[in-house]
C-alpha positions in Angstrom: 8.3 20.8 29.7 7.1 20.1 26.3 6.0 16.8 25.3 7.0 15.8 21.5 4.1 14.1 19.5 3.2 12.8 16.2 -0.4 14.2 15.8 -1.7 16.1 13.5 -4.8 18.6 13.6 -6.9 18.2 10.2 -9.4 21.3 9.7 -11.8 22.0 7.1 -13.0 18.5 7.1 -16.4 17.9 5.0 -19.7 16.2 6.9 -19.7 13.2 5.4 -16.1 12.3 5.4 -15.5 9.4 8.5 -13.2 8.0 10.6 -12.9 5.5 7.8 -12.3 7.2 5.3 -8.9 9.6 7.0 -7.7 6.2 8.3 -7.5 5.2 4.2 -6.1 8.4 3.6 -3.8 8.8 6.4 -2.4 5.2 5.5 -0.8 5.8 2.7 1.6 8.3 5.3 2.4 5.4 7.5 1.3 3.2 10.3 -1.6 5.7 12.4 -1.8 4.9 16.0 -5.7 6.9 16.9 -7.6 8.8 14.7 -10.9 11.1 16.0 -13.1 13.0 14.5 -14.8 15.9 16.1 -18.2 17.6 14.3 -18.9 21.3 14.5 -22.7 22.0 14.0 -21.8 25.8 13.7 -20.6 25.6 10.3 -21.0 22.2 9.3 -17.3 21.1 9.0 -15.0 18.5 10.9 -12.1 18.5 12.8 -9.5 15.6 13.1 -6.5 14.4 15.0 -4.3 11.6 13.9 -1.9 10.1 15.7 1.2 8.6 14.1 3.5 5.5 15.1 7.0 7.2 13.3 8.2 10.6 12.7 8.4 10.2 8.9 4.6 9.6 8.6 4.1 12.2 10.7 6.2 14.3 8.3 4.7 12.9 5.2 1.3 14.0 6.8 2.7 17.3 7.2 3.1 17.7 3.2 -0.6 17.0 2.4 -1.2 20.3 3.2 -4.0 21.7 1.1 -5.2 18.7 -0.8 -9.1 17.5 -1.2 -10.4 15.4 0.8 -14.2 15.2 0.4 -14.2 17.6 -1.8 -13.2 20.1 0.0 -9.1 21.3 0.9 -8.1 20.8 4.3 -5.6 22.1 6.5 -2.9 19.7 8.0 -1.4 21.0 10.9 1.1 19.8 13.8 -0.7 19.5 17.1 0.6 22.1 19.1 2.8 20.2 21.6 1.2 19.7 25.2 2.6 21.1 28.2 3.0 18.9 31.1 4.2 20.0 34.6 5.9 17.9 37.1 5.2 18.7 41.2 
C-alpha cells in the first residue's frame, strides 16, 4: 500500500542556505507543515524535505524546479511515496 504525501525532496542545496531561509522560500507555495535539512560533507551540498499542509502547494513546489536558491539551482522533487505494510 502506498501512502500519498505532500513532501518534497530538495537537492543541490548550498552550505549556507538554512532551515530559515527554505521555510521563506517555501512560503510563498503555501502553508509547510516540517521542513529538514540534511548536510553532506562529501561534497559540500544539502539536502531538504518539506512537508506541505495542501496539495496545491505541494504542486506549486513542484514547479520551482531549477530555480536559485543560494546561488546555486536546485532540484525539486516529489518524495517517493512510502510503502507501508499491514500484518
Amino acid at each position: 500500500m502506498c501512502v500519498l504525501g505532500l513532501t518534497v525532496q530538495v537537492l543541490n542545496i548550498p552550505p549556507m542556505v538554512t532551515v530559515s531561509d527554505l521555510k521563506l522560500f517555501f512560503s510563498y507555495c503555501g502553508f509547510t507543515e516540517n521542513i529538514w535539512l540534511q548536510r553532506n560533507d562529501k561534497d559540500r551540498t544539502q539536502m531538504g524535505y518539506v512537508t506541505f499542509r495542501q496539495p496545491y502547494a505541494f504542486r506549486t513546489a513542484l514547479l520551482l524546479d531549477g530555480v536559485n536558491i543560494g546561488g546555486c539551482p536546485v532540484r525539486i522533487i516529489p518524495l517517493r511515496c512510502l510503502e507501508v505494510y499491514i500484518s
